[in-house]
N, C-alpha and C positions, 0 to 999 in steps of 0.2 A: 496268136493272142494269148494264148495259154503259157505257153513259154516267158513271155512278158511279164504276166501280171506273177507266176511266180518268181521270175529275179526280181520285183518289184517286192515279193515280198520276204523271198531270200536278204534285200538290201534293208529291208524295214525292218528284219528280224536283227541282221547286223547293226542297224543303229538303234535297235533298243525301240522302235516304235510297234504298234500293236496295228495288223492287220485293219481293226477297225478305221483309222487315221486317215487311212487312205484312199477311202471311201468319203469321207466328211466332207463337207465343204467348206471351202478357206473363207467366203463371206457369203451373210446371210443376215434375215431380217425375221424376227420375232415378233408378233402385236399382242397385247394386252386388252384386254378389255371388260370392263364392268359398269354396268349391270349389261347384260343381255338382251333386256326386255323392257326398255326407260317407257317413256311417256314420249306423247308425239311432244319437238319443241322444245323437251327436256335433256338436260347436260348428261354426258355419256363420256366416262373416264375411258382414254386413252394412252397407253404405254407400246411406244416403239423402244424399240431393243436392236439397234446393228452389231452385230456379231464380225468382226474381223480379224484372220491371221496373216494378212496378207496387208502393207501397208497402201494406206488410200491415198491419193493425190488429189487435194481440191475437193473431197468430198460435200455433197447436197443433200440432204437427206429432207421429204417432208410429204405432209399429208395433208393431200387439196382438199379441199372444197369442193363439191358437186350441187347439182340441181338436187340429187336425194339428201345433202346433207350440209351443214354449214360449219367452218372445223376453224377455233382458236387453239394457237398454243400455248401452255403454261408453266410456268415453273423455271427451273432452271435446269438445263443440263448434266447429267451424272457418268462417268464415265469409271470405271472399275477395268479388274481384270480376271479371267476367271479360265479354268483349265476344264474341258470337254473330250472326251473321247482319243482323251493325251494330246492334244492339243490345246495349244495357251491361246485364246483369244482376248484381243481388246474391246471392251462394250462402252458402246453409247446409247443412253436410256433418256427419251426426250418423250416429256406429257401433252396432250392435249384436248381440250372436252369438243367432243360432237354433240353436235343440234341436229336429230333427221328431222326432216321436213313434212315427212306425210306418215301415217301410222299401217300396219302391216307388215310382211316380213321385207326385208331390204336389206337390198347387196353394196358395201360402201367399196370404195377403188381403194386395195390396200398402199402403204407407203409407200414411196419410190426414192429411190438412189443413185444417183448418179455421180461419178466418180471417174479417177484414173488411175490404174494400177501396174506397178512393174513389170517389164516381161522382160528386159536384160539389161545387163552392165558390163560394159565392155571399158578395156582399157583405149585412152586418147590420145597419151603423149608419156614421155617418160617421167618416171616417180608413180608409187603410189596413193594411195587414199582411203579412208575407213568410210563407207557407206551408211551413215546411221540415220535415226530418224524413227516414229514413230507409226502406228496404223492410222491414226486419222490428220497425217500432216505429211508435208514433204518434207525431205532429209535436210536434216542439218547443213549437210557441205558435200558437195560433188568433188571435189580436188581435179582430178586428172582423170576419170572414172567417166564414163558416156554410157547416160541410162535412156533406153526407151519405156516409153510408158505406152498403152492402148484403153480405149474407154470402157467404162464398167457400168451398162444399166441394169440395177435389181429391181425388182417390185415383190412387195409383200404380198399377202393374200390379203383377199377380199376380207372384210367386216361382215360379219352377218347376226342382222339385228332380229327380233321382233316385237316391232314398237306399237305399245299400245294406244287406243285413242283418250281422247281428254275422257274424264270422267262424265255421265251423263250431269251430276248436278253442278257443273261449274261450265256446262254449254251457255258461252252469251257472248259477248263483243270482245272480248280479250282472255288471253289465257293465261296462266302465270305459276309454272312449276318449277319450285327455287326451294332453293334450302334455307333461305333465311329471306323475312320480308320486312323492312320499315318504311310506314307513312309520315311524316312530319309535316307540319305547318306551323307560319308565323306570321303573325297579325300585328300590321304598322298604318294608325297608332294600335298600341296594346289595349286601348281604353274601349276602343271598337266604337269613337265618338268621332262624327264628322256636319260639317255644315252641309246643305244642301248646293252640288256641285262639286264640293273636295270627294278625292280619293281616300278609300280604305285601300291597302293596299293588301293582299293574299298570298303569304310564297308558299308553295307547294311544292315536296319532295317524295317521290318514291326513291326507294334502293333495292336490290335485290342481289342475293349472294345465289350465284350460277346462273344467271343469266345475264342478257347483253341490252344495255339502253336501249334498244330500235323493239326490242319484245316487252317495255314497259307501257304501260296504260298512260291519256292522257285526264289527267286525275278532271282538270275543270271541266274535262262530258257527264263526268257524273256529279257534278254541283247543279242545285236545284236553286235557282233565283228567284227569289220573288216579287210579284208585280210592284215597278216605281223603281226599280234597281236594275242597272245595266253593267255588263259582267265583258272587260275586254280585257284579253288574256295575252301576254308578249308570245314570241315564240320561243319555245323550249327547250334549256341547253341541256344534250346529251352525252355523258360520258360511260367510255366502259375502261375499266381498268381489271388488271391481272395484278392479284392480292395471295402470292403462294401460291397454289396449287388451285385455284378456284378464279370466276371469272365475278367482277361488283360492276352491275350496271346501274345507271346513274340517270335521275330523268328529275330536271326543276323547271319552276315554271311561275310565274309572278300574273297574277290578278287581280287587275283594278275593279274596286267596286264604287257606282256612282248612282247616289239618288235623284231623284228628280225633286221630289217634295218632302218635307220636314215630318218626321214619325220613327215610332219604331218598328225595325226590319227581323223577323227570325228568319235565317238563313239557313232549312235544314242541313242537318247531317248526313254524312254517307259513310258506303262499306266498300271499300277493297277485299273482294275475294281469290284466295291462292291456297295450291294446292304444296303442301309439306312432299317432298320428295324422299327424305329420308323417313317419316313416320305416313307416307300415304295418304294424308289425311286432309282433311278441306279447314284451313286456316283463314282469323279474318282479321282484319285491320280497321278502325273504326275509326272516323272523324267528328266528333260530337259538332252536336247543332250551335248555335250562336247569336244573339241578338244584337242587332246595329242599331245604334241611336240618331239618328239625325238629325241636327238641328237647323234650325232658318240660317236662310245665307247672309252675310252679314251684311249690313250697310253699306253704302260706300260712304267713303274719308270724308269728314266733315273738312268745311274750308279753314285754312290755318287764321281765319280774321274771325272768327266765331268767339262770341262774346262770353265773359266763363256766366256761371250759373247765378242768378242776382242779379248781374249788371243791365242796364240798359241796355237795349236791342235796337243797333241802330239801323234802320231800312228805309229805300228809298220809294216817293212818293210820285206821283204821275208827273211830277215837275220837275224832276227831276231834284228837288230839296231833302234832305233829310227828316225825317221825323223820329222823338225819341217814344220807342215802347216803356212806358212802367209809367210812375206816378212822382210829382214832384210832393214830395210830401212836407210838414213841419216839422222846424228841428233839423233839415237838413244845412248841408253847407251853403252859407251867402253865395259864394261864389259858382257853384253850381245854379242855382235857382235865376243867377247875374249871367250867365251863358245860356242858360233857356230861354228869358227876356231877348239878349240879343238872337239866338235862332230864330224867336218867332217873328222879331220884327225883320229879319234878311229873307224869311220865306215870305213876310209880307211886300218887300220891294219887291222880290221876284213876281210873284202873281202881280201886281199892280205892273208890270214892265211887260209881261206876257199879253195882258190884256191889251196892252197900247199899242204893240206889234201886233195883235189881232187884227187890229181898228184902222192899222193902215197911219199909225203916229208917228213909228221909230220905222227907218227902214233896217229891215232885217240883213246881221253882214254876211257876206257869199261863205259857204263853209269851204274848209280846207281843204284840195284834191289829195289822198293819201298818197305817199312816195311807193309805186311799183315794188321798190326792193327792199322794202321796209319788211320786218319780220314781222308777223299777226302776236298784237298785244295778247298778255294772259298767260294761264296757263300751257296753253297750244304749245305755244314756242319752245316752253324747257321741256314737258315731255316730248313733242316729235326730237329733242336734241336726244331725251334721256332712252326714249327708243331705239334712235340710231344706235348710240351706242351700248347698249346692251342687245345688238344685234352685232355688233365686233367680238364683243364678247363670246356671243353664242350662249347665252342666258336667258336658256325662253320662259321663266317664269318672271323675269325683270323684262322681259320687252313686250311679252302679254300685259302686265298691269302698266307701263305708260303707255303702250299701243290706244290699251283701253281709256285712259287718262286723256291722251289727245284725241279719241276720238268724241271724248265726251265734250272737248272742250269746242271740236269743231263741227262737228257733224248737226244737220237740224235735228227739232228733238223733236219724236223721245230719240236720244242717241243708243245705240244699241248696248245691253248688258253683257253681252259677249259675244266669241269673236265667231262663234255658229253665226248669228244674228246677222253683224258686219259683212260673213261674207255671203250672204242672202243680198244685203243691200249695194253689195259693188258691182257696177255689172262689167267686168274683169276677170274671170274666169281663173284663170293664172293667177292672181292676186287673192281670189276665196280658195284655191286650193291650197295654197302655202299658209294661210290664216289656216284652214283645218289642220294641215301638219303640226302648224304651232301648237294649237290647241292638243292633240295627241300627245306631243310629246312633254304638254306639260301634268297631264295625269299619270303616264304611261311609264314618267321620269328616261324616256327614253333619249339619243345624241341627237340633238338637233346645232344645223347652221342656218345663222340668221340674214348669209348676203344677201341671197339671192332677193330675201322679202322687204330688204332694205333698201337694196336697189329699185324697186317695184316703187315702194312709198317714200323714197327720199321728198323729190316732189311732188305728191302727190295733196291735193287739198280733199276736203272732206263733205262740201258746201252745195255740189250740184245735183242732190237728189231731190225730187220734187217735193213740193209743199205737199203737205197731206199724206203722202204715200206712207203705207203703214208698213212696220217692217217687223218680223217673227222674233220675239223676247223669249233669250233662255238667259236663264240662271248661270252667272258666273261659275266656271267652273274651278278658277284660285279669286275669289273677289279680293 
């Protein structure tokens, strides 16, 4: 052995290398790390360093994840070259922030490597060939040249942390230790004015520079509603992105707000509390309070044969004859006051001809059987048409108002105000769940399709609930 390692170093001395050289090793892993002592939760910079003089085949290089710890990587890749103990090595320098999981001291499973590395090159055939290539790739060109390669697992050293726990004044339902924190919100309409049933709508954003959307709060738990106001929230898209060398997690969330009755609503304010990682310190983020206005829900649609403002009002009498509302006044036109005359003498024949068919004078003529496939006069008709097809569409806030339109026009009254109501009154099970979906998705502005509800109510008539039967009146929610 002795004899070895000096012509090992007789031959090192001859080619000019230093004793030291020989001893090194040709590949090796270096870890980085800062701070020492994070916060439980909190991002922990990470710098692997592969050291190699020896060219790598297929190299893997990376640092898992564990139950102690949760590890993204960031950044891009850096690779240099640098000379050690007269030795030229290639470096790859690859970042990434740890999250430990629990607070106390803790051992992370250092990086690992996996690889394949040359162990000979033999000639294959005749001619030769220049073997090149780099430490973290395979060679350019084999030519004639028959290389073995054999596998290479490294592993770095452990991680050893000591993470401390949350602070005691920011112990509560979420944690939040980032280097940068923004709350945002946007209110639609801006005016914060709505009828009783419509939608305020709430979007809500947190962001957080070092941490990951699944470690963000969900902002609408800490919204305070107050009584007459009902608070349904979509669910919440989350994104985390890798922004340079740091990780932006990302968490929005949309809030319908719905009154029941006409007033005004203060919607307190809240706080987001986070802890400043780079200055230590308990940072806050503040949503000021807000007043909502509501006003009455609107009427529904006068009928388009409504008389303008002035005119005679014309409405019908137990007789089915016309009578006119207003006064026939002087001064007025001949010919008006000459069409009053005759009205009143044609509601005179009518009573005088009613009274006769009383008495048993005129026999009365058989009435008409209606034709089975006849479509139902009125408005019914064109909305169930104009339903259907804003249910092709898939347009639920056009198939909600003539849904409502035919049902007003067919259903006994009171016909219901909406479609809560309706589907109380159908006893159809299937048919009030898909009227609830509607209804959802027309506050909620969430995708809805309208076959399914369509196919339900193509034929469906609106006429067999019993007389009398009282049915639960809510407030349009788009009247």
């Amino acid at each position: 052995m002795t004899a070895r390692v000096l012509r090992a170093g007789l031959a090192a001395l001859v080619l000019g290398w230093p004793l030291a050289a020989l001893a090194a090793p040709r590949v090796f892993i270096e870890t980085e790390v800062s701070p020492h002592d994070p916060y439980v939760q909190a991002a922990t910079r990470v710098i692997v360093r592969l050291y190699s003089a020896r060219p790598l085949y297929h190299p893997e290089l990376d640092l898992p994840s564990s139950d102690a710890a949760l590890v993204h990587q960031v950044g891009v890749d850096e690779r240099h070259s640098v000379h050690r103990d007269g030795i030229l090595y290639e470096v790859l320098a690859r970042q990434y922030l740890l999250f430990p999981q629990r607070s106390g001291p803790l051992a992370i499973p250092g990086a690992t490597l996996d690889a394949q590395v040359l162990t000979s090159v033999g000639r294959s055939g005749g001619g030769a060939s220049d073997l090149g290539g780099n430490a973290f790739g395979a060679p350019y060109s084999y030519g004639a040249m028959a290389v073995a390669v054999e596998p290479l697992e490294l592993r770095g050293e452990p991680i050893a942390l000591r993470v401390r726990p949350r602070p005691a004044a920011l112990v509560g339902s979420y944690w939040l230790p980032a280097q940068q924190l923004w709350v945002t919100v946007a209110w639609h309409p801006s005016s914060l004015e709505a009828h009783v049933g419509d939608a305020i709508n709430l979007e809500l954003s947190v962001q957080a520079q070092g941490l990951t959307a699944e470690q963000l709060p969900d902002l609408s738990s800490l919204m305070s509603v107050p009584s007459g106001v009902k608070a349904y929230a979509d669910e919440p898209k989350l994104d985390t992105s890798v922004q340079g060398e740091t990780l932006v997690g990302t968490r929005e969330q949309n809030v319908a707000l719905i009154a029941d009755r006409a007033g005004r609503y203060s919607l307190p304010g809240f706080t987001v509390r986070w802890w400043d990682t780079a200055a230590g310190a308990v940072r806050e983020a503040v949503v000021p309070s807000r007043e909502l206005l509501v006003l009455p829900a609107l009427a529904a649609a006068t009928p388009a044969s409504a008389p303008a403002q002035g005119a005679p009002e014309p409405a019908v009498s137990r007789h089915g004859a016309f009578r006119w509302i207003g006064r026939l006044g002087a001064g007025r036109d001949p010919w008006l006051l000459a069409s009053g005359a005759l009205a009143l003498l044609w509601v005179t024949t009518v009573a005088a001809w009613l009274r006769a068919r009383a008495s048993g004078g005129l026999a009365a003529p058989r009435p008409a059987q209606p034709t089975p496939s006849a479509s139902p006069p009125g408005s019914g008709a064109r909305s169930r048409s104009a339903f259907l097809e804003a249910c092709r569409r898939d347009d639920p806030r056009a198939a909600r108002r003539y849904l409502l339109a035919w049902l007003t026009a067919e259903w006994p009254p009171p016909a219901p105000r909406g479609l809560h109501a309706a589907a109380k009154g159908i006893a159809d099970e299937r048919i009030a769940q898909l009227l609830r979906e509607l209804d959802r998705a027309c506050y909620a502005a969430a995708p809805w399709r309208g076959e399914a509800l369509a196919s339900l109510l193509e034929k469906r008539r609106f006429t067999t609930r019993r007389p009398g039967e009282r049915i639960s009146e809510l407030a349009s929610l788009y009247p």
